[in-house]
C-alpha positions in Angstrom: 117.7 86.5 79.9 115.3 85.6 82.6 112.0 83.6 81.5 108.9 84.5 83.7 107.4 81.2 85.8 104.6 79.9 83.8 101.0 80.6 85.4 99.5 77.3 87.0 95.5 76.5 87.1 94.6 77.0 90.5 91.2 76.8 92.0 90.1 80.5 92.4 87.2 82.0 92.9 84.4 83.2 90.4 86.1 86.5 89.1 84.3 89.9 89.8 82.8 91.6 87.6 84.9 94.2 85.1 85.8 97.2 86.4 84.2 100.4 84.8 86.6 101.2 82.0 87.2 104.9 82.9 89.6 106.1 80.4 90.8 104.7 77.0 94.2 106.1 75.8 94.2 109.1 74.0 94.4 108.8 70.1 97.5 110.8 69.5 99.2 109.0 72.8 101.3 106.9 70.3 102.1 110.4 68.5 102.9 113.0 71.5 104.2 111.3 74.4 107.8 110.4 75.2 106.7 106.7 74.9 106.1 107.3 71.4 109.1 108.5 70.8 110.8 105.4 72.6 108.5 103.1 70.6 109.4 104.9 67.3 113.7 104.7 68.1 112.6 100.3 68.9 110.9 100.3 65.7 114.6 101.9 63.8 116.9 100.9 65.9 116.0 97.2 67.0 113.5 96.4 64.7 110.8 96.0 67.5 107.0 96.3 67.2 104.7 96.3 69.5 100.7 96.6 69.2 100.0 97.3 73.2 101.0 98.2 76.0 100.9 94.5 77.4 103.1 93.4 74.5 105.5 96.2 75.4 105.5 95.1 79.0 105.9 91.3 78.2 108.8 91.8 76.1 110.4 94.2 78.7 110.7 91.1 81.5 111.3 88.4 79.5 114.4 90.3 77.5 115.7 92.5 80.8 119.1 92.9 79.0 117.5 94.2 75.7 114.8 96.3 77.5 117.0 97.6 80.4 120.1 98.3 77.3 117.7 99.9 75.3 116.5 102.6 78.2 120.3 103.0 78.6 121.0 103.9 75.2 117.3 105.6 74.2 118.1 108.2 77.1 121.7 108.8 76.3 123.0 108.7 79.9 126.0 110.0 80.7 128.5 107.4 80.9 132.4 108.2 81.2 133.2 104.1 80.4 130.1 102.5 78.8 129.1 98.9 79.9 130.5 96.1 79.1 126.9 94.0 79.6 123.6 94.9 80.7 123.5 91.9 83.3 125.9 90.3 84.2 124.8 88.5 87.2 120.5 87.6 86.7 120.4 86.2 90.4 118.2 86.7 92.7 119.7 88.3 95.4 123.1 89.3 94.0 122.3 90.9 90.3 124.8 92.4 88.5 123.6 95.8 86.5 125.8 97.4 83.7 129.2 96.0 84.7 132.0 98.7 83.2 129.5 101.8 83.4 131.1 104.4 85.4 128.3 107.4 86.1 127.4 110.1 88.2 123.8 111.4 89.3 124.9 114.4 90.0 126.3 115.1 86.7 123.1 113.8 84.4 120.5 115.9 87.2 122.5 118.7 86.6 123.3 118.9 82.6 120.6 116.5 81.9 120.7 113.0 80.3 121.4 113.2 76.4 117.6 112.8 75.2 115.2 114.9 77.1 111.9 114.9 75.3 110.6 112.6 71.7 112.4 114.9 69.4 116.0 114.9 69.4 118.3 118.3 70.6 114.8 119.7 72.3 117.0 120.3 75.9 116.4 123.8 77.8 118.4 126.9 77.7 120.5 127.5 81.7 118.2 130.3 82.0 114.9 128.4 82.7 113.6 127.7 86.2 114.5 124.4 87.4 113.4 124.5 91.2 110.4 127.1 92.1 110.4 126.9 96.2 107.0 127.4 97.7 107.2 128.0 101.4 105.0 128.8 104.4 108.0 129.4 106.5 109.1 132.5 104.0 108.8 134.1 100.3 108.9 131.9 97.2 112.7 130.8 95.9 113.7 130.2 92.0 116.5 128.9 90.3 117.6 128.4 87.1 119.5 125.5 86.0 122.4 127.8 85.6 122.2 129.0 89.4 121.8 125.2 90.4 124.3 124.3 88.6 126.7 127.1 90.2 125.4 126.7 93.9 125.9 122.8 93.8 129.5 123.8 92.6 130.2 126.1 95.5 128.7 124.0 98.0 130.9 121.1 96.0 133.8 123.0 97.1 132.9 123.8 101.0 132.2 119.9 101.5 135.6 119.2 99.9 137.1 121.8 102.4 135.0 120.1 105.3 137.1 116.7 104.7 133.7 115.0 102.6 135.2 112.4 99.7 133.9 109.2 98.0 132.4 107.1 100.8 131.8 109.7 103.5 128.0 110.2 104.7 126.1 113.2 104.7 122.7 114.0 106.5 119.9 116.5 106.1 117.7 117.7 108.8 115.9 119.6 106.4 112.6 120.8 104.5 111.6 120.3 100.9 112.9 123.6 100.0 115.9 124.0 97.3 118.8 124.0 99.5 117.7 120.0 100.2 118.5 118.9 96.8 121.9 121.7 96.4 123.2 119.4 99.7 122.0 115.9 97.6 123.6 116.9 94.6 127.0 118.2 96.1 127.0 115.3 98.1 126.6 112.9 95.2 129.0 114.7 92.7 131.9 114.0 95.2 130.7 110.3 95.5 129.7 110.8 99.1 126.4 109.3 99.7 123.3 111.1 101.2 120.5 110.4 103.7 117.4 112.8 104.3 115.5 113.6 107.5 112.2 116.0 107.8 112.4 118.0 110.8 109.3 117.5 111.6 110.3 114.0 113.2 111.1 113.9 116.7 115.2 113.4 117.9 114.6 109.8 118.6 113.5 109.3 115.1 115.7 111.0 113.3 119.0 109.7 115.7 117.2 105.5 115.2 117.9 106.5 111.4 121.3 108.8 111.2 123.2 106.9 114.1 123.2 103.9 111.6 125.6 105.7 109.2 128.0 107.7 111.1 127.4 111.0 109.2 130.6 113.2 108.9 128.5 116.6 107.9 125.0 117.6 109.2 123.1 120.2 107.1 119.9 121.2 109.1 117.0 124.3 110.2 116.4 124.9 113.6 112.4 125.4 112.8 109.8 125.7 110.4 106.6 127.0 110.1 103.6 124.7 109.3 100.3 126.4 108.2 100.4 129.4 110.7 102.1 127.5 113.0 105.8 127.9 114.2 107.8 124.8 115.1 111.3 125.7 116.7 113.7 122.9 116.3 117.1 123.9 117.7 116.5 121.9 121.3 115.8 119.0 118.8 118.6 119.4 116.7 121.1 120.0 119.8 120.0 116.5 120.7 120.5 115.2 117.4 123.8 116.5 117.0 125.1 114.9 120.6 123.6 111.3 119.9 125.9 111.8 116.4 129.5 111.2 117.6 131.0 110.7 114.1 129.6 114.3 113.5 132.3 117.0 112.6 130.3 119.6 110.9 127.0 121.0 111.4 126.0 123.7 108.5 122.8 125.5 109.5 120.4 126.6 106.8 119.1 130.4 107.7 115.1 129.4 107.0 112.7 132.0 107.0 113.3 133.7 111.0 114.8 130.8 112.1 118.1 131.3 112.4 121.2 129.1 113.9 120.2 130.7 117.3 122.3 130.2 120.1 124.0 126.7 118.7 127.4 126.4 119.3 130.2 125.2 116.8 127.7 125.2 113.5 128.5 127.0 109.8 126.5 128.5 108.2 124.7 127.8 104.9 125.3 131.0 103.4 129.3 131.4 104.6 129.5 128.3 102.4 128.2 129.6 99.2 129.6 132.8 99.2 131.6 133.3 95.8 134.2 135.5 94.6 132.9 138.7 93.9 131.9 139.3 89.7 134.2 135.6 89.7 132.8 133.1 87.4 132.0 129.9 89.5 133.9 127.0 88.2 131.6 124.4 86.7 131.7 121.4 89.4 133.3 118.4 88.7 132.1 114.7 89.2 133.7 112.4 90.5 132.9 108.8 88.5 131.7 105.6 90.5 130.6 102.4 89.4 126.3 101.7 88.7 126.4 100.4 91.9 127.9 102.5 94.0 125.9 104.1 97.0 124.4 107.1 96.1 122.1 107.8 99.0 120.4 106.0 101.7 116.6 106.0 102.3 115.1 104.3 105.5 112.0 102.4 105.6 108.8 103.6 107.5 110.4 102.4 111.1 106.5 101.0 112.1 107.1 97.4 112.3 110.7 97.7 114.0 114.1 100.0 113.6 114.1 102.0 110.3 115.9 100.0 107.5 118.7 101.9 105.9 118.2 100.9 102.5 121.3 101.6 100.3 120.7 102.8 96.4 122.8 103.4 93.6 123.6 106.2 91.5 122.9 103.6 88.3 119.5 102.0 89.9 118.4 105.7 90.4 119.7 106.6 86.8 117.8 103.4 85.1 114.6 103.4 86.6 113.6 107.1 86.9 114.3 107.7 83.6 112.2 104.8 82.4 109.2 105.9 85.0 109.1 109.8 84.7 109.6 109.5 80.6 107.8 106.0 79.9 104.7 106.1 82.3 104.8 110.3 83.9 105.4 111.3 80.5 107.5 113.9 81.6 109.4 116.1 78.9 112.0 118.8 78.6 110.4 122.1 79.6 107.4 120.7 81.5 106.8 120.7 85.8 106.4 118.3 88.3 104.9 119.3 91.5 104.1 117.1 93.7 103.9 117.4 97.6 106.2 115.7 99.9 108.4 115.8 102.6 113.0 114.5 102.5 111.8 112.0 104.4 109.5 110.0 101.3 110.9 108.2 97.9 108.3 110.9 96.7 110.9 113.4 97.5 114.0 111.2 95.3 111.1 110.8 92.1 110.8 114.7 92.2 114.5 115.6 92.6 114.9 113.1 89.2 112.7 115.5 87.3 115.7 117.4 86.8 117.1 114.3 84.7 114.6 115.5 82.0 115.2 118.7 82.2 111.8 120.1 84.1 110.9 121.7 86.5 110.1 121.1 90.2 108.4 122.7 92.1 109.0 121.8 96.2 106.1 123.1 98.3 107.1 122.6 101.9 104.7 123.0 104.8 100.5 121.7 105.6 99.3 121.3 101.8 95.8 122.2 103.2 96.2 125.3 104.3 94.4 127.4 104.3 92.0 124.8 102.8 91.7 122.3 100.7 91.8 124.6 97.5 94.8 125.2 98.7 97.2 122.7 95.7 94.6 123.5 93.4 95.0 127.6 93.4 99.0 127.0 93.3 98.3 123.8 90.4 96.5 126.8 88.8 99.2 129.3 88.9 102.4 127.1 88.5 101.0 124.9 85.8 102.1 121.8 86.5 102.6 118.9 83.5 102.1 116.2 86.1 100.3 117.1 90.0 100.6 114.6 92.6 98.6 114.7 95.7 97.7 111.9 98.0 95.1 109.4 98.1 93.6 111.2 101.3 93.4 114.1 99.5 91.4 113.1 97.0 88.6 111.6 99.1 88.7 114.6 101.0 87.9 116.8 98.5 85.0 114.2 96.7 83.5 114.3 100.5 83.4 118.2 100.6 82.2 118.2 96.9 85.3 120.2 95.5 84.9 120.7 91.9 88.6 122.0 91.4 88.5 121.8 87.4 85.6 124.1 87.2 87.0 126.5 89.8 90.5 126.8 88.9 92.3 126.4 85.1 94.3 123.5 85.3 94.4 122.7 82.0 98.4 122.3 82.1 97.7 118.6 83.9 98.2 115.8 81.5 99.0 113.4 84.5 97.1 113.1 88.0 99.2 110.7 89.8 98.5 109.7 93.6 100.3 107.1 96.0 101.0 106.0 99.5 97.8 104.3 100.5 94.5 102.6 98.9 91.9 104.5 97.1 88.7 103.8 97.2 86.9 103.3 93.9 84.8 106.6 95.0 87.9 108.6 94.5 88.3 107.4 90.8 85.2 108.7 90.3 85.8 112.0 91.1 88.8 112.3 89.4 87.1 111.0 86.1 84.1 113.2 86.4 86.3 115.9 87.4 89.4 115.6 85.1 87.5 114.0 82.1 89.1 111.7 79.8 92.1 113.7 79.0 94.1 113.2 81.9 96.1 109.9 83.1 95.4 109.3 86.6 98.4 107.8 87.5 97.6 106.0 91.0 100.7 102.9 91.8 102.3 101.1 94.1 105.8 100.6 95.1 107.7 101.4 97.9 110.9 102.9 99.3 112.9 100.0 98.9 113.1 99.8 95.5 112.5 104.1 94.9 109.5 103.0 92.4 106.3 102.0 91.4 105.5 98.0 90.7 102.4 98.5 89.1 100.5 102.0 88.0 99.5 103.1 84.9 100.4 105.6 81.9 99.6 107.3 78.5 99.1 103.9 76.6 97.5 102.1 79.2 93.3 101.9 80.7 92.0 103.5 83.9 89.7 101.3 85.8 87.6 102.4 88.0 88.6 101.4 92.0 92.3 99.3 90.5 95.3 100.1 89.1 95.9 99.7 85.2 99.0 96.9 85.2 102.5 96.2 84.9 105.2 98.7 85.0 107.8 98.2 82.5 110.5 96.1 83.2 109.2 95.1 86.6 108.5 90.6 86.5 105.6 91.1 89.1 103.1 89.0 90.4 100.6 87.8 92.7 101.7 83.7 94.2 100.2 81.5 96.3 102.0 79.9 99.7 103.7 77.8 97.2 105.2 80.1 94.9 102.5 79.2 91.6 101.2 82.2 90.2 97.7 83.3 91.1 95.0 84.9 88.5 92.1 86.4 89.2 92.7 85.7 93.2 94.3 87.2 95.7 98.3 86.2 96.5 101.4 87.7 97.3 102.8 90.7 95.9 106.5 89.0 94.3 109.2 89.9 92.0 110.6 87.3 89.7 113.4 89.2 88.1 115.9 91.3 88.9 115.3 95.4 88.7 118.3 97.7 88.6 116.7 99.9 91.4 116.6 97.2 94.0 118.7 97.7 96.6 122.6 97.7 97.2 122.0 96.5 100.6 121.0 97.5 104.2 123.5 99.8 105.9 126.2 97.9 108.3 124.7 94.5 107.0 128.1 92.9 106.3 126.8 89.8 105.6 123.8 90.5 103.7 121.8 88.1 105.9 119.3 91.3 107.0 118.9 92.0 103.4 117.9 87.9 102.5 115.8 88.1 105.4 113.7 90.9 104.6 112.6 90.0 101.0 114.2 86.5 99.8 113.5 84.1 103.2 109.4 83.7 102.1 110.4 82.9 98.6 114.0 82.0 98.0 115.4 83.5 94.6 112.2 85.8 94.5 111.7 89.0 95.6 108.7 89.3 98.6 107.2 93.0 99.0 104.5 91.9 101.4 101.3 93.3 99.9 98.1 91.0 99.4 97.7 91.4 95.1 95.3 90.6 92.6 95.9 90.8 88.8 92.9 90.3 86.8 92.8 88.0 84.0 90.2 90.8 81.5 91.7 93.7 82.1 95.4 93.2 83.3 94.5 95.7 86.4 94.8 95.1 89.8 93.9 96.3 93.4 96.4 95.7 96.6 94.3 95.3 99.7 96.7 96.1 102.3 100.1 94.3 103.8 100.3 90.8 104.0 101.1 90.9 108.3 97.9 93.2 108.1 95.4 90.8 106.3 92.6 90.4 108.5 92.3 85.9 108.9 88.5 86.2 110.1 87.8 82.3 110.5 90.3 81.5 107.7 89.1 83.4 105.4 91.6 86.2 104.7 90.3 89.6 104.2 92.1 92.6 103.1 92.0 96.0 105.0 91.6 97.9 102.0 88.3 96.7 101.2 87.2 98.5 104.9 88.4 101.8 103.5 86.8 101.3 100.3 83.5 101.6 102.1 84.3 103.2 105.4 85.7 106.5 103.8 83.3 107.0 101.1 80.8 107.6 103.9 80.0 111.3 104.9 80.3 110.8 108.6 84.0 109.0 108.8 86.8 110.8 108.1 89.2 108.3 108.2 89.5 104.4 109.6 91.7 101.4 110.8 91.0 97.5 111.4 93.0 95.4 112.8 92.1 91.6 113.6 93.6 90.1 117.1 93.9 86.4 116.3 92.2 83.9 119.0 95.3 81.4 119.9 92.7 78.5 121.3 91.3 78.6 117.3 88.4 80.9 117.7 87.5 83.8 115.0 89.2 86.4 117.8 88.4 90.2 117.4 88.0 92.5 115.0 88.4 96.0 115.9 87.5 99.0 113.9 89.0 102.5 114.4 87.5 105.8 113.0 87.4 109.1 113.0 84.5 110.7 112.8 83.8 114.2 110.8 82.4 117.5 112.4 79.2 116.9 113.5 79.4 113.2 113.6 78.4 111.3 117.1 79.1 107.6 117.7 76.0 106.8 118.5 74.1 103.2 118.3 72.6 104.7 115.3 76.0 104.8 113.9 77.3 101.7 114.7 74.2 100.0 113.6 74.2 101.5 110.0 78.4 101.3 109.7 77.6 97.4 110.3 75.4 97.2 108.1 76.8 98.6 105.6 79.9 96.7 106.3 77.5 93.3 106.1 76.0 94.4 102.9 78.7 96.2 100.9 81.4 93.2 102.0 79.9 90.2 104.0 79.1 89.4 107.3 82.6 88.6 108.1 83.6 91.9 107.8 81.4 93.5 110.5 83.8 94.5 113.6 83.3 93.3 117.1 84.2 96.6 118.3 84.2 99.8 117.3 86.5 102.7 118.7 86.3 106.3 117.7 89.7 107.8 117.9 90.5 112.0 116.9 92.7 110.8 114.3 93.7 107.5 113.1 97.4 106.8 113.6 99.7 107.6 110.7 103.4 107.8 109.8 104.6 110.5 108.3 104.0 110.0 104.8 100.6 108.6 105.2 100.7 105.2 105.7 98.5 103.6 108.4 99.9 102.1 110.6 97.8 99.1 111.0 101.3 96.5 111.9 102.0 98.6 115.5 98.0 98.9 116.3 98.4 95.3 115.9 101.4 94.6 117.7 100.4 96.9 120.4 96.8 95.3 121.3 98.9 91.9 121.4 100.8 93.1 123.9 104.2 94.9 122.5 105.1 98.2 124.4 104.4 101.1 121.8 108.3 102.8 121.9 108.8 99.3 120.4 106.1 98.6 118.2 107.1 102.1 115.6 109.1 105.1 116.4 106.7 107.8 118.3 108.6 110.1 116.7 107.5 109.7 113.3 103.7 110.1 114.1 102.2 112.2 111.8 99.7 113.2 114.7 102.0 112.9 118.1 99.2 111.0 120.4 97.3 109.2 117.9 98.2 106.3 119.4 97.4 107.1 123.0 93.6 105.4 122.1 95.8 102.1 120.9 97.4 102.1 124.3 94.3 102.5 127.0 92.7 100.0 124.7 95.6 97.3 124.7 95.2 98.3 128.7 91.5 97.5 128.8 92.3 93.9 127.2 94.6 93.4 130.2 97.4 93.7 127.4 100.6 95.8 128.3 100.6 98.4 125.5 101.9 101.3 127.4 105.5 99.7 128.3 
């Protein structure tokens, strides 16, 4: 058992006023939800009681065995061996999870873990959809769990026939569409380990990520369609393929019109899955590895340096997507997930472990605003989702146009909103109260790719605060520290994590010695886990609000201020679309400069108007600190992929680093957008173009 670090009495400053509360929890949320049937099986089985959520929480990091055993048993994983203890080894790096457990993924994904919903023996019959495929590139694909279940086994048997076994790598080049997760699960049943690609990134990006692992079999597309727009991809893939010299198979995907063209020496997809005719398929087998054992490999956003190829486990994945989809999504047997994303994000793992529960997922592949922004809420309206994620962008995009989507559409199936991948500000709570009303959990957290969760977010037994996240997650020891290490309250610190959680990683790819791994979360604090956000928990209300990444923190004068607390008021304004600050430090002492990005919306000029009423609304929202010594407008503010701004390579670039090294070009979510960055860094006399 690990005891959490006592608090220590620190100076702080005066605390804020409360948030707004914005939701209580429902009064049958203790009667309904899968959390009350995990409460009720604590109350018969251990003898546990708890009276909140907070006491629930507290007890889940200071007795890690008895929580993380109880999750374990509560879901009925399926476990050839059984464990012969929960944690073995409570260091920090180094733990030990479920020693003796012998498991498969694939297996559990596939016939679902023993207890899928509160009441016992509620699974789903094969015949119900688990994967609804919504495509711009071509017409909508189903399958049942029965025609998952057979297509994995088929495609189980071609990668067997290809040379793939325990160990070997597999890589996808592909869309969120069904065959993605047919190639994950094969892969994983045989003990292989997969890692995912979108095709909309560029050949450098995808080769900085796949020439880590020596892939044996490629499964790709050679083009997509986003919105109306075609995007061929065979000249990129041809150049993937050379720059992979460990590659032996490439098995194309037929997607839409896009076909395997004129590529030489490729199979496929549909040669592989070809089954005997009016044969049975066999049932596919699965091989058994240890918790630990590598089940796939997800790379980190590549903007501050090379992609990280973070290595997790069949267990980790097992542990701590069943306590997150059941314990805080509230997802049960027989409902659907939908929530937009691309292979590329953790989003895409979270929504693949929906099958664990036995629901369904629906993959929607392609520009989720087209043709406009109604665009997720018709197909929320017709597919009925149990739990709709969309993005933080999203959201203030559609309070800005004055979308009232619960009035327009019926999306009365939602009982969870949930939204991540970037700050929101406290405007967009707001809408989604007044929109959703009380009913509906809006779910926003933070976590990140390296551990394949959420730190801190909220659930059916927990507040919504208006502009913060509601607490804890269970079982996660996390905090906000000083330079010292002492826990901070009601100030901001450093985003930690004290204790061990079974979804942090195996390792880094290739990192023999683990000295990477210790480097990129244990040097700052040693035997604590550093994610590198700026935190604070709040002392009333147990919410908190992350204001950006620590290397981002804006150190005007020495005072720090968080970037988040720009967007806050920048975006809520009906003239900017979207923003960035960066701060360039002065190395004589001075306060340096603070530049401000943004794009502006149609219609929008900036003007001296403008800038005089952004500033002053800057100076009277914030404080004068926080008015910007210059202000660029840019045609979109530079983005990876999955959302995140990339506020670390602005940075590095105006000081001088050549962009190609600053973040990978490739994974742009708008090729160009940092072009602006660059002519700016020139204008310094600074040498961001290389």
């Amino acid at each position: 058992m690990i005891q959490s670090r006592p608090a220590v009495t620190l100076p702080q400053p005066v605390p804020s006023p409360a948030p707004d509360l914005l939701r209580e929890p429902a009064p049958d949320a203790l009667e309904r939800t899968f959390l009350a049937g995990y409460l009720r099986w604590l109350r018969q089985r251990r003898r546990l009681d708890f009276s909140s959520y907070e006491e629930l929480q507290a007890w889940s990091v200071r007795d890690l065995e008895g929580f993380w055993g109880s999750v374990w048993e509560y879901f009925e994983v399926r476990d050839k061996t059984g464990y012969t203890r929960v944690l073995a080894e409570p260091t920090l790096p180094g733990s030990r999870w479920f020693a003796g457990s012998t498991v498969n993924y694939a297996e559990n994904a596939l016939l679902g873990v023993g207890r899928v919903s509160p009441q016992d023996g509620a699974g789903r019959p094969d015949t119900d959809v688990a994967i609804v495929g919504v495509s711009q590139t071509r017409d909508r694909v189903e399958l049942t769990f029965a025609q998952l279940r057979d297509k994995v086994a088929l495609l189980q048997q071609a990668l067997r026939r290809l040379g793939v076994g325990k160990g070997d790598r597999v890589a996808g080049y592909l869309p969120n569409a069904p065959e993605a997760v047919v190639a994950f699960l094969a892969t994983a049943s045989l003990g292989a380990i997969w890692a995912g690609c979108a095709p909309e990134f560029g050949p450098r990006a995808v080769i900085d990520r796949f020439a880590q692992l020596e892939p044996k079999v490629l499964f790709a597309v050679t083009g997509y369609r986003y919105g109306d727009k075609p995007v061929p991809r065979a000249a990129e893939l041809e150049e993937i393929r050379a720059a992979l010299p460990t590659l032996e198979h490439t098995v194309v995907v037929n997607y839409g019109p896009f076909g395997s063209g004129a590529l030489d020496d490729v199979v496929r997809w549909a040669d592989l899955l070809e089954a005997a005719p009016e044969q049975p398929v066999a049932p596919p087998e699965f091989e058994p590895v240890d918790f630990a054992h590598p089940l796939c490999i997800l790379f980190s956003s590549g903007t501050s340096g090379k992609p990280k190829a973070i290595i997790h486990s069949h267990g980790g994945f097992l542990a701590e997507h069943l306590k997150n989809h059941a314990l805080s999504w509230d997802l049960q047997a027989g409902d659907t997930m939908m929530w937009s994303t691309t292979t590329a994000w953790m989003v895409w793992n979270s929504l693949v472990s929906a099958l664990l529960l036995r629901a369904t997922i629906v993959m929607v592949d392609g520009n989720p605003l087209y043709p406009d922004l109604h665009a997720q809420w018709r197909l929320a309206e017709e597919l009925r989702p149990s739990l709709l994620g969309v993005s933080p962008g999203y959201i203030m995009a559609c309070q800005t146009d004055g979308l009232e989507p619960a009035k327009a559409y019926d999306l009365g199936s939602i009982r969870t909103l949930g939204a991540s991948g970037s700050p929101l500000p406290e405007a967009g709570y707001r809408w989604v109260r007044q929109n959703f009303g009380p009913e509906v959990v809006f779910n926003i957290g933070s976590g990140g790719t390296d551990v394949c969760t959420a730190f801190v977010q909220s659930g059916p037994w927990q507040r919504d605060w208006a502009g913060e996240m509601s607490g804890k997650c269970l079982g996660v020891d996390v905090a906000a520290v000083d330079e010292l290490g002492r826990e901070v309250v009601d100030g901001f610190g450093e985003l930690v994590v004290r204790a061990p959680m079974p979804s942090m990683p195996v390792g880094f790819w290739a990192d023999t010695d683990g000295s990477r791994y210790r480097a990129a979360y244990f040097e700052e604090y040693p035997g604590i886990w550093w994610h590198g956000d700026r935190i604070r928990f709040r002392s009333d209300t147990g919410s908190c609000i992350i204001t950006g990444r620590s290397d981002a923190t804006l150190n005007r004068g020495g005072v720090r201020l968080g970037t988040a607390e720009y967007y806050n008021v920048l975006e809520a304004r009906p003239d900017i679309a979207d923003s960035l600050v960066v701060h360039l430090e002065d190395p004589d002492g001075g306060n340096g400069e603070l530049i401000l990005f943004v794009s502006l919306r149609p219609g929008s000029t900036l003007d001296a108007g403008l800038r005089r009423s952004i500033n002053d609304d800057l100076r009277r929202q914030l404080s004068p600190r926080h008015v910007p010594d210059r202000i660029v407008e840019v045609a979109a503010v530079p983005r990876n992929r999955t959302g995140k701004k990339l506020e670390i390579p602005v940075k590095r670039i105006l000081n001088g680093m050549p962009a190609e090294q600053a973040t990978s070009l490739d994974s742009l979510a708008v090729p160009g957008s940092l072009d602006p960055v660059i002519r700016l860094a020139r204008e310094l006399g600074r040498h961001g173009g290389g």
